[in-house]
C-alpha positions as a LaTeX table, in Angstrom:
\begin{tabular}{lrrr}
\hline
Residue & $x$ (\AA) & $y$ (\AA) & $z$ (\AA) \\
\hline
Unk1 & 119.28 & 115.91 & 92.39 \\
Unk2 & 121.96 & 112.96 & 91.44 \\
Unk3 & 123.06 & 110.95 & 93.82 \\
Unk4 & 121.68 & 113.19 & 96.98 \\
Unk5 & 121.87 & 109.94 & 99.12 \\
Unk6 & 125.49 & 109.87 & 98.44 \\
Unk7 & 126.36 & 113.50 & 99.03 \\
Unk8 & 123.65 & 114.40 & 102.24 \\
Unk9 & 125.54 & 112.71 & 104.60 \\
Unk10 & 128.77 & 115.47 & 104.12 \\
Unk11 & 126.42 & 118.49 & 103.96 \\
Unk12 & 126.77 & 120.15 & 107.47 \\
Unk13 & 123.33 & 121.77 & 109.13 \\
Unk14 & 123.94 & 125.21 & 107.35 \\
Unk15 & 124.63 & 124.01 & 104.49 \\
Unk16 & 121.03 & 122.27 & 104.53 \\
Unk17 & 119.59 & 125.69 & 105.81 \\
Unk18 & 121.26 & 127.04 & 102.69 \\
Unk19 & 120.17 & 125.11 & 99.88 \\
Unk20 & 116.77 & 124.89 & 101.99 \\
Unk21 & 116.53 & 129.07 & 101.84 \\
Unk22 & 117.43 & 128.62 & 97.94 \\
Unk23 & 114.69 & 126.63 & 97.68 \\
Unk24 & 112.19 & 128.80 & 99.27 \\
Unk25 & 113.84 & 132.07 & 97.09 \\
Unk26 & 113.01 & 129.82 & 93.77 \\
Unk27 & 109.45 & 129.75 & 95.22 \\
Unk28 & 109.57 & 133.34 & 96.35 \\
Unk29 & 110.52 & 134.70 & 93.13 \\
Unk30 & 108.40 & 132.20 & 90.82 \\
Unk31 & 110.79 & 130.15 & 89.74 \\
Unk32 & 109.19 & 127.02 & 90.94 \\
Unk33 & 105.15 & 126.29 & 92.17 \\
Unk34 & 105.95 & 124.78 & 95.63 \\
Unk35 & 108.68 & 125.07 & 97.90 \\
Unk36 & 110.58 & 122.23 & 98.17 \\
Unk37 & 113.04 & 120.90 & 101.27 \\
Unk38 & 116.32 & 119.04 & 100.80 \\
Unk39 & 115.11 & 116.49 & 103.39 \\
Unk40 & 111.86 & 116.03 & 101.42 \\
Unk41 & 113.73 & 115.67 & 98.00 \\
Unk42 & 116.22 & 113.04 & 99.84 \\
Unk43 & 113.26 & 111.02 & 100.42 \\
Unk44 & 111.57 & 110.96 & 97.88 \\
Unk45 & 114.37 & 110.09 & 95.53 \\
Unk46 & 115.52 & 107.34 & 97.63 \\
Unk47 & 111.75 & 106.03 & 97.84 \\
Unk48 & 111.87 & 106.61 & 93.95 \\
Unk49 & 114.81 & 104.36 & 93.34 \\
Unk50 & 114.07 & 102.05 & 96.02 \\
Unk51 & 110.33 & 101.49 & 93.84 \\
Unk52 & 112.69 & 101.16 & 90.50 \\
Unk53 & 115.29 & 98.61 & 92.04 \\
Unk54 & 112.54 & 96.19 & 92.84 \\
Unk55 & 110.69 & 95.97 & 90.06 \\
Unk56 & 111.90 & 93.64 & 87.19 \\
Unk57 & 112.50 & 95.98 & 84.21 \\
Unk58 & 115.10 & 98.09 & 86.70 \\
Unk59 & 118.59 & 98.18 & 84.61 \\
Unk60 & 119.98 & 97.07 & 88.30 \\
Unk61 & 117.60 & 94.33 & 89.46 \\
Unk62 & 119.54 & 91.40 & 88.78 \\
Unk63 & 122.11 & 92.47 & 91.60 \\
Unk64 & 119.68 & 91.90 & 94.08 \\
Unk65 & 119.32 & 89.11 & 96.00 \\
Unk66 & 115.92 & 86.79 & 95.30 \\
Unk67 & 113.40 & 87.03 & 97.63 \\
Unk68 & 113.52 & 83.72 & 98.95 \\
Unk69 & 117.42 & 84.03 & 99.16 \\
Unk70 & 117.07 & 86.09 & 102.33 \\
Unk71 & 114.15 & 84.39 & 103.62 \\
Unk72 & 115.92 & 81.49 & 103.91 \\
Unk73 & 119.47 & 83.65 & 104.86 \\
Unk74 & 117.47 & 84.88 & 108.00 \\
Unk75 & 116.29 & 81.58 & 108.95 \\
Unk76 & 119.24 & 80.34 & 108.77 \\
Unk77 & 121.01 & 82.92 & 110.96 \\
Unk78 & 118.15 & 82.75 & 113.87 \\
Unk79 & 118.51 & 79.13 & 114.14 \\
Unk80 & 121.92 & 79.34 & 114.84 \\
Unk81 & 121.85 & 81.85 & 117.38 \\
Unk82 & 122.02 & 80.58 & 120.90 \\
Unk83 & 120.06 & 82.98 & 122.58 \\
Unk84 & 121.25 & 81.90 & 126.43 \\
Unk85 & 124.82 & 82.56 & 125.21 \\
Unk86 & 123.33 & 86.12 & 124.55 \\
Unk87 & 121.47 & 86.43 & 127.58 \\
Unk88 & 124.20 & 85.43 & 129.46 \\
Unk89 & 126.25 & 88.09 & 127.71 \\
Unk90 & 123.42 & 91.14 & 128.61 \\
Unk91 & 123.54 & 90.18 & 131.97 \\
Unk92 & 127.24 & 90.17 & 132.56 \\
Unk93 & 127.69 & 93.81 & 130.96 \\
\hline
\end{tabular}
């Protein structure tokens, strides 16, 4: 299922009942051992490449920021917050 993240978010709710029905006629008629569920396979392939991506040996790893990168990128960004500026803002809305 290539690039299912990409393409799920145009599929409308029949459509998903669709493939999801083809799914469970593959299992009807023996063509696969389980029935599978779009929403199921969506997940698991973006927990699949989300494993890949951060591990070293991933063709795609480099891209990614270090770890301590966005440690220090979030610390960064709290500090600077003024959070009575905020509150102030919440209150007034």
């Amino acid at each position: 299922m290539y690039g299912i993240s990409e393409w799920y978010g145009f599929l409308n709710k029949s459509h998903i009942l669709q493939i999801n029905r083809l799914f469970e006629r593959a299992f009807k008629y023996r063509y696969v051992k389980s029935v599978y569920n779009l929403e199921q396979c969506l997940h698991d392939y973006d927990d699949n490449l989300f494993t890949k991506a951060t591990h070293g040996n991933y063709a795609m790893h480099h891209l990614l920021p270090s770890p301590t990168d966005v440690y220090w990128t979030l610390a960064a960004l709290v500090k600077r917050l003024d959070y009575t500026s905020i509150h102030h803002a919440y209150i007034k809305t």
